[in-house]
C-alpha positions as CSV (number, residue, x, y, z in Angstrom):
1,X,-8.6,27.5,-15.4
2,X,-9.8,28.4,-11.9
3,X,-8.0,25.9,-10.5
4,X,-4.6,25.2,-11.5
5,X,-2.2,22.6,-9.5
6,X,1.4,22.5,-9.0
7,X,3.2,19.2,-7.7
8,X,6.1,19.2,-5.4
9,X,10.0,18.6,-6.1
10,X,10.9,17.0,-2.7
11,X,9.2,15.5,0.1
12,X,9.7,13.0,2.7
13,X,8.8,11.7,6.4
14,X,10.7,12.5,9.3
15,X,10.8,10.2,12.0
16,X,11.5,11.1,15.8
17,X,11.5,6.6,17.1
18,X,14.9,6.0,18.5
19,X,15.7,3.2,15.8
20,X,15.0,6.0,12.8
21,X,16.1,9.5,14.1
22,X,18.6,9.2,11.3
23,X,16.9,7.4,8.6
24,X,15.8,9.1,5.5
25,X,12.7,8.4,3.5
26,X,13.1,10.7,0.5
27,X,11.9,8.4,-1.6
28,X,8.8,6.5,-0.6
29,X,5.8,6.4,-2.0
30,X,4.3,7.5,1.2
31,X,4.4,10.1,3.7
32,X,3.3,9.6,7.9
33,X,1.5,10.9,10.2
34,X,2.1,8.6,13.1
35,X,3.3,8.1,16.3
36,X,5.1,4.8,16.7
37,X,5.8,3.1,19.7
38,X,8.9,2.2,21.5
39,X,11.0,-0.6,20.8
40,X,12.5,-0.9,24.3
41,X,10.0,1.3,26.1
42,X,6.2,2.5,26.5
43,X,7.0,5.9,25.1
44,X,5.0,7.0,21.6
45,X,7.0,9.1,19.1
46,X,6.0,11.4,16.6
47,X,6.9,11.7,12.9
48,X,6.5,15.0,10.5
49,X,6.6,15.6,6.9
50,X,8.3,18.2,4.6
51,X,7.3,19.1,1.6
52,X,8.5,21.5,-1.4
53,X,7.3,23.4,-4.5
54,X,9.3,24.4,-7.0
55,X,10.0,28.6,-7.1
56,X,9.3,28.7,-10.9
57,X,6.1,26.6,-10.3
58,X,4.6,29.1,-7.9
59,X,5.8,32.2,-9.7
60,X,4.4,30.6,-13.2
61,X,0.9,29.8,-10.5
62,X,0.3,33.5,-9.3
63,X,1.2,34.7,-13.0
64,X,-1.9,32.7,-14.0
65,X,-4.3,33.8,-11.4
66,X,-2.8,37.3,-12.1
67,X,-1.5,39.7,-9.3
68,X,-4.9,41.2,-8.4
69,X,-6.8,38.0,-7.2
70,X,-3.8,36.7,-5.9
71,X,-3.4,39.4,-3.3
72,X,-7.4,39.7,-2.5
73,X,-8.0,37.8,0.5
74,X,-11.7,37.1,-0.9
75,X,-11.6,35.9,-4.9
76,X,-9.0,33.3,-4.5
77,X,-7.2,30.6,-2.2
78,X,-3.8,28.3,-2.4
79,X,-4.2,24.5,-0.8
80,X,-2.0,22.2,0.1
81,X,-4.0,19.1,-0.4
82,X,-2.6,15.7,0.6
83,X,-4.5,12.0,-0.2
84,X,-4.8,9.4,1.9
85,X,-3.3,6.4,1.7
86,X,-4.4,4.3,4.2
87,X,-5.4,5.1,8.0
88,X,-5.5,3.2,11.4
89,X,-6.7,3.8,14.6
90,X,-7.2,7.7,14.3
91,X,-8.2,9.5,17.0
92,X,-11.6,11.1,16.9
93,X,-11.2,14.1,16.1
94,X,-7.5,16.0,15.3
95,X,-6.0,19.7,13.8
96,X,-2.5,19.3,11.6
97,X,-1.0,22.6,11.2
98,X,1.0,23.2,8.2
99,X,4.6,25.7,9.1
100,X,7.1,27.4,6.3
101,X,10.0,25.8,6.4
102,X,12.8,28.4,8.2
103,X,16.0,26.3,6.8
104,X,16.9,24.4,3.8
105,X,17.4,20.2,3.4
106,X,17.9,17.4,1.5
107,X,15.5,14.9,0.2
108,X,18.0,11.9,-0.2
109,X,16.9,8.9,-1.8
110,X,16.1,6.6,1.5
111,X,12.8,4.3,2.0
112,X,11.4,3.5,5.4
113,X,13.5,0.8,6.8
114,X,15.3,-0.2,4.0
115,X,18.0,-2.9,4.9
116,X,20.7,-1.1,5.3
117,X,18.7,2.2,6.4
118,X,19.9,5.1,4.2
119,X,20.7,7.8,5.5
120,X,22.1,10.4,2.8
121,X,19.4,12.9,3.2
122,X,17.1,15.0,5.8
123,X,15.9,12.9,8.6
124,X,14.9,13.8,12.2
125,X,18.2,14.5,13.4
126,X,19.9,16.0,10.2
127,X,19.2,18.8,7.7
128,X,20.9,17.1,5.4
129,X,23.0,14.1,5.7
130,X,24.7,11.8,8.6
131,X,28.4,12.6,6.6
132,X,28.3,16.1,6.2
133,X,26.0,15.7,9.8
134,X,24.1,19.5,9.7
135,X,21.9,18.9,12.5
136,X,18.3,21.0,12.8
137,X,19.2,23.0,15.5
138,X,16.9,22.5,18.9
139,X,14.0,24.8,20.8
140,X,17.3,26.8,22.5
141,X,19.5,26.9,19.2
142,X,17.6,28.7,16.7
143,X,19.3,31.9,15.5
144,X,18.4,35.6,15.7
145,X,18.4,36.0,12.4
146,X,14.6,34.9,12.5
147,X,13.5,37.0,14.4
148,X,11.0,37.3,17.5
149,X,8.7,34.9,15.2
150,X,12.1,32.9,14.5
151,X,11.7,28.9,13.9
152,X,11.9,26.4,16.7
153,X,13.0,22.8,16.9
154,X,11.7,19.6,18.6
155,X,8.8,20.5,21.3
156,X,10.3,20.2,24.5
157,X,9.6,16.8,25.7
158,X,12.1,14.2,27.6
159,X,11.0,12.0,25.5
160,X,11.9,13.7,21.9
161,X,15.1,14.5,21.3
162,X,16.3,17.8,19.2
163,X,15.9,18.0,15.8
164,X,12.4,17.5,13.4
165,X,12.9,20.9,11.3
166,X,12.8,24.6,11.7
167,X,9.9,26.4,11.1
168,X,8.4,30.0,11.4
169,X,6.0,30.9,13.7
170,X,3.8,33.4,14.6
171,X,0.5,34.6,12.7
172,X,0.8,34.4,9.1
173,X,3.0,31.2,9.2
174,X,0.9,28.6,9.2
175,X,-2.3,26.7,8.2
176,X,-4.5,24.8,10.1
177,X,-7.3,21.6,9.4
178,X,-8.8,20.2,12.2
179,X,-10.5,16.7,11.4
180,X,-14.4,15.4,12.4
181,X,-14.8,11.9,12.8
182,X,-16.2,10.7,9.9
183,X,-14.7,13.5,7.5
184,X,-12.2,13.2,5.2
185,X,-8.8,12.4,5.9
186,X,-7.3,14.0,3.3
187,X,-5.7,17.3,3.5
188,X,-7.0,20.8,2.6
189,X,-5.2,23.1,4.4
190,X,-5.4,27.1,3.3
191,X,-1.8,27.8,3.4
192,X,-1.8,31.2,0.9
193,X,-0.5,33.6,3.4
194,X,3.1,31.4,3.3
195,X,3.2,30.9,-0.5
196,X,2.4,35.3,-0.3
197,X,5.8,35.6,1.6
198,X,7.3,33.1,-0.7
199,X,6.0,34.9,-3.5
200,X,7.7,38.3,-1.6
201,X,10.7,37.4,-1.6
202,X,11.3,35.5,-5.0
203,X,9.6,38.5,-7.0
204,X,10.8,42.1,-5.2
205,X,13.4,40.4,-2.6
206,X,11.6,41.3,0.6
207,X,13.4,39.7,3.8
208,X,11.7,38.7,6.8
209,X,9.3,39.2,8.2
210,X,7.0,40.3,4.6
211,X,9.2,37.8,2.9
212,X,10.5,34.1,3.5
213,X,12.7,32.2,1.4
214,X,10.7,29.3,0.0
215,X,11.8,25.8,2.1
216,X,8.6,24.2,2.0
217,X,6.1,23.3,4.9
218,X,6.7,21.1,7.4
219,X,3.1,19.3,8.7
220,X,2.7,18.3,11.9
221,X,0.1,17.7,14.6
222,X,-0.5,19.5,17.6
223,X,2.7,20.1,20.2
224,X,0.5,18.8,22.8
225,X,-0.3,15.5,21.0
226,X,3.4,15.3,20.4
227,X,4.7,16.1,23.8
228,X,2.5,13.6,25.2
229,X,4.7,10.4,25.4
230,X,2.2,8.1,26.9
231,X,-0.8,8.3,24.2
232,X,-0.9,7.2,20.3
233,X,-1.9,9.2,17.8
234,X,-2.9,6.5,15.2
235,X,-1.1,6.2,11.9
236,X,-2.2,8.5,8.6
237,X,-0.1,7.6,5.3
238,X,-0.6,9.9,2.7
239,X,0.5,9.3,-1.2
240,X,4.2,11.2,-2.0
241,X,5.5,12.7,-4.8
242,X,6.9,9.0,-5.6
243,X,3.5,7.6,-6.1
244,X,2.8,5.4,-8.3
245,X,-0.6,6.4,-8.1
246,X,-2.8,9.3,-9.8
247,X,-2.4,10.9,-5.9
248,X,0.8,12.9,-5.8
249,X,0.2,16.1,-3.3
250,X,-0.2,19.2,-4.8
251,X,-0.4,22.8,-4.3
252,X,-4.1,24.1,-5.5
253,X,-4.6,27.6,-6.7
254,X,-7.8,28.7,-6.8
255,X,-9.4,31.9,-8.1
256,X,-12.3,33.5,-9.8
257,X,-11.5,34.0,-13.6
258,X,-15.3,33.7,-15.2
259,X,-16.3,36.2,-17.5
260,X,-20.0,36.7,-18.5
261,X,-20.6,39.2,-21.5
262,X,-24.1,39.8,-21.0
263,X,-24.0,42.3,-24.1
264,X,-23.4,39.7,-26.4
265,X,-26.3,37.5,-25.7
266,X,-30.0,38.7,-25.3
267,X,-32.3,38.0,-21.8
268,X,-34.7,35.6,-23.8
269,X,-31.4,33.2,-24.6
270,X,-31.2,32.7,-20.5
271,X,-32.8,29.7,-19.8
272,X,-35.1,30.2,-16.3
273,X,-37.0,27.3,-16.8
274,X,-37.7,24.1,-18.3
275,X,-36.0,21.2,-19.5
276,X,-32.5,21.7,-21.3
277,X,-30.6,19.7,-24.1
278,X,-26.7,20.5,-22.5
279,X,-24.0,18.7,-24.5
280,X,-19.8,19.1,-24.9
281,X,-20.3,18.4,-29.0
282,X,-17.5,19.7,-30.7
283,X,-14.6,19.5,-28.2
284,X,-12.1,17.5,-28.3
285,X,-10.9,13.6,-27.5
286,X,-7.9,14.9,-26.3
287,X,-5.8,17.1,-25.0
288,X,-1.8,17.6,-24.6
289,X,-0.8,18.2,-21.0
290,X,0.6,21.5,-22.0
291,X,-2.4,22.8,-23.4
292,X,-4.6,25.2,-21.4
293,X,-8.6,24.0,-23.2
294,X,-11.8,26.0,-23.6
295,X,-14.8,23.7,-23.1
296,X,-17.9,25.3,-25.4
297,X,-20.9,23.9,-24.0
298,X,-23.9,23.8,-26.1
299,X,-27.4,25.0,-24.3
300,X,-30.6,24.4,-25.6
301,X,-34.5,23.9,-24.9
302,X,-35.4,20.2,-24.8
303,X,-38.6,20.3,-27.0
304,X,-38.0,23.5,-28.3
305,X,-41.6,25.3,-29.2
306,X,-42.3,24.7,-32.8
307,X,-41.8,28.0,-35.3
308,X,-42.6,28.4,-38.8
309,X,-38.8,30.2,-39.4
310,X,-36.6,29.3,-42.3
311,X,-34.1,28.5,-38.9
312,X,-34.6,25.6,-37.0
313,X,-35.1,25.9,-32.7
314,X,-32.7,23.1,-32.3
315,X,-30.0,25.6,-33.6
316,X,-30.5,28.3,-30.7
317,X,-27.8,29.1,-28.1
318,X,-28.8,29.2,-24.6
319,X,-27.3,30.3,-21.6
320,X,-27.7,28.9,-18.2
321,X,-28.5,31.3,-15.2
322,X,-25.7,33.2,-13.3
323,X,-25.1,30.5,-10.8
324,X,-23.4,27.6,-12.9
325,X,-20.6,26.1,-12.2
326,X,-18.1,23.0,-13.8
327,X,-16.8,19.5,-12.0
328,X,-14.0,17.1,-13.5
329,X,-13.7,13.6,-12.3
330,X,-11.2,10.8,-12.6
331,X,-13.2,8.5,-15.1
332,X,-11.7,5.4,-14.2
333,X,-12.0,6.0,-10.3
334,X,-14.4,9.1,-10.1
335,X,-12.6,11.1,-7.7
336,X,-13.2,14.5,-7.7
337,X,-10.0,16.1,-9.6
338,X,-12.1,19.5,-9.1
339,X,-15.4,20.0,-7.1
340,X,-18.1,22.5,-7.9
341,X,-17.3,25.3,-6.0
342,X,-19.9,28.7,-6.2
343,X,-16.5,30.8,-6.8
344,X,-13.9,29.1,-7.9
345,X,-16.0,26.9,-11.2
346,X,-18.1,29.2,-12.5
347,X,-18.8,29.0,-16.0
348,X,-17.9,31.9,-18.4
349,X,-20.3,33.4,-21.6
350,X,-20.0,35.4,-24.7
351,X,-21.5,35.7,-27.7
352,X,-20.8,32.0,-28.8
353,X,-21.6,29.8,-25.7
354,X,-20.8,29.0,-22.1
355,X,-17.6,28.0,-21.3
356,X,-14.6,27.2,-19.3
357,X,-11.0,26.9,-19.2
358,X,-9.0,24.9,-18.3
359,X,-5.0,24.0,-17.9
360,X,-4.3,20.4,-18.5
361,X,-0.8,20.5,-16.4
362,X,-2.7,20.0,-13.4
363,X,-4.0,16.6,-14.5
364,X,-2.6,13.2,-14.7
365,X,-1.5,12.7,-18.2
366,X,-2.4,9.0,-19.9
367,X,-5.5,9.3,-17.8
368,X,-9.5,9.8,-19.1
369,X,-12.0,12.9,-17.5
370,X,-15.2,13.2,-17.6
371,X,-17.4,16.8,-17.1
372,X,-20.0,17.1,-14.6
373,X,-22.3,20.5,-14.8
374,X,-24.4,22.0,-12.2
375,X,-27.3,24.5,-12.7
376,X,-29.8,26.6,-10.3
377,X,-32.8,27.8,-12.1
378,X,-36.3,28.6,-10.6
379,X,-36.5,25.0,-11.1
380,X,-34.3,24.4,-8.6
381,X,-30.4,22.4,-8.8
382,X,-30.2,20.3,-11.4
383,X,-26.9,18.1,-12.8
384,X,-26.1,17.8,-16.1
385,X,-24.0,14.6,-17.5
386,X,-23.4,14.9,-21.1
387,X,-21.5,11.4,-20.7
388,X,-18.3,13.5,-22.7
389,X,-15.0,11.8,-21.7
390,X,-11.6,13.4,-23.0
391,X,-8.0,12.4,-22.4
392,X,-4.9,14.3,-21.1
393,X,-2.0,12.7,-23.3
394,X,2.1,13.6,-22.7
């Protein structure tokens, strides 16, 4: 249960072009990167994206990982981690940075350019709606009341007009990804000191600056790229909350939560060497969505030595080495759902078998999994594919 993911409650694109500074897209099925050109001009404008967790989602998250690796900046991590869509004409190389959210808004239940263009929710020029008209206040308007590290509006530009969110800055207030040519596109950005100051105020009520009341994060790219009028960006459209799709973003939290009882097993059971027999037998078909598993994985020799016991060989429990760790795909599509990671998948022993945990509400329900194990021995990595499938059902 090392990795455990939470999916968001609102989310939507926010889009700076002349012809949509009011629109709202709260409920398409994607969200943009881009920077679209003019309709009357030779000017490129930029879009942004918000995007919220539930309060009882992250609480119920750091419960999980427990207050201790939650607070260590070295045995655990929180990601927000968006999937592409589709991408075109993306500049070589490029950094998003991820901002908490300094004021609250309204997802509305707009798509891009619908016909008419809805605009009862959050959209470049307005927190919440064009009725009730709450505009996000510009780079001059923010308030005191955040501070010396206070939120700031629309980069100052001539070409970008006020508005695009509010957002903390300052050390502590961010995340960053910066993208290689040829890399993934998709979004991993290490945003656990927010969700720490989120997690401040919603548990002991700290107030800024140790705590910030959870309005999501805005993602954006850099203020240069967006102040420059004359240049593109390319377009990146990543999979929203209203999906379709097994790709909704989602908040990962990651920790350390392997336990290896070394007193209930002897060293001879630790297999150093040699081929291995490594199969899921016994667990389940499925699994509710509710459900938090334990995977017993079953370790033996391959051609166990012969013995003249009244037990057989074949019946022995083994034990991988130290360094062993678990990876769930998507069977249908086999996407990584979970990579092997050296801290965050290791696998846990006692006096039974190895194992693992593992909490089924961070997987697409109605969908099939299969288990991938890695092991490093003297004989150097090897991957182990039991060919064991099990289904998340609601």
């Amino acid at each position: 249960m090392a990795y455990h993911f939470i999916f968001p409650e609102l989310d939507t694109t926010l889009y700076s072009h002349p012809d949509r500074k009011t629109m709202n897209a709260g409920q398409d099925e994607l969200l943009e990167i881009v920077k679209e050109p003019g309709s009357t001009d030779q000017y490129h404008y930029p879009s942004r994206i918000l995007i919220k967790f539930k309060n009882e989602d992250i609480i119920n998250a750091i419960s999980l990982m427990g207050e201790g690796d939650f607070t260590s900046s070295l045995s655990s991590s929180v990601n927000l981690q968006l999937s592409v869509a589709e991408a075109k004409n993306i500049v070589s190389t490029h950094v998003l940075n991820a901002y908490a959210v300094s004021q609250s808004w309204d997802e509305g239940t707009g798509r891009y350019l619908n016909t008419p263009t809805a605009s009862n929710g959050t959209s470049w020029t307005y927190r919440d709606n064009s009725t009730t008209a709450t505009e996000w206040p510009g780079v001059t308007d923010v308030t005191d009341n955040f501070g010396s590290n206070g939120g700031t509006g629309s980069v100052s530009s001539s070409v970008l007009t006020p508005g695009g969110g509010t957002w903390y800055t300052g050390s502590n207030f961010n995340g960053t990804q910066q993208f290689i040519k040829g890399e993934s596109l998709d979004t991993n950005i290490d945003v656990k000191e927010i969700v720490h100051r989120w997690s401040a105020s919603l548990s002991v009520g700290q107030s800024y600056p140790d705590g910030i009341v959870n309005n999501g994060f805005l993602i954006k790219t850099l203020d240069s790229v967006e102040s420059n009028s004359s240049s593109s960006f390319g377009e990146i459209q990543y999979f929203s909350s209203d999906t379709h799709t097994i790709y909704p973003p989602k908040l990962a939290f990651m920790w350390d939560d392997s336990r290896r009882l070394t007193n209930l097993f002897s060293a001879d059971q630790i297999k150093t060497s040699g081929e291995l027999q490594v199969s899921f037998f016994g667990n389940k078909k499925e699994y509710n969505q509710n459900e938090i598993a334990k995977f017993r994985i079953h370790i033996r020799d391959k051609y166990p030595e012969r013995s003249f016991d009244n037990e057989s060989n074949y019946l022995n429990v083994g034990y991988f080495k130290a360094n062993a760790n678990y990876s769930i795909r998507d069977a249908h599509t086999e996407r990584e759902v979970i990579p092997f990671h050296d801290d965050f998948t290791k696998l846990s022993a006692d006096g039974e078998s190895q194992y693992f945990d593992l909490n089924m509400k961070g997987l697409q329900p109605e969908r099939y999994y299969r288990i991938l194990l890695k092991h490093i021995n003297n004989d150097g990595t090897t991957i182990y594919d039991d060919k064991y499938f099990f289904k998340v059902v609601r």
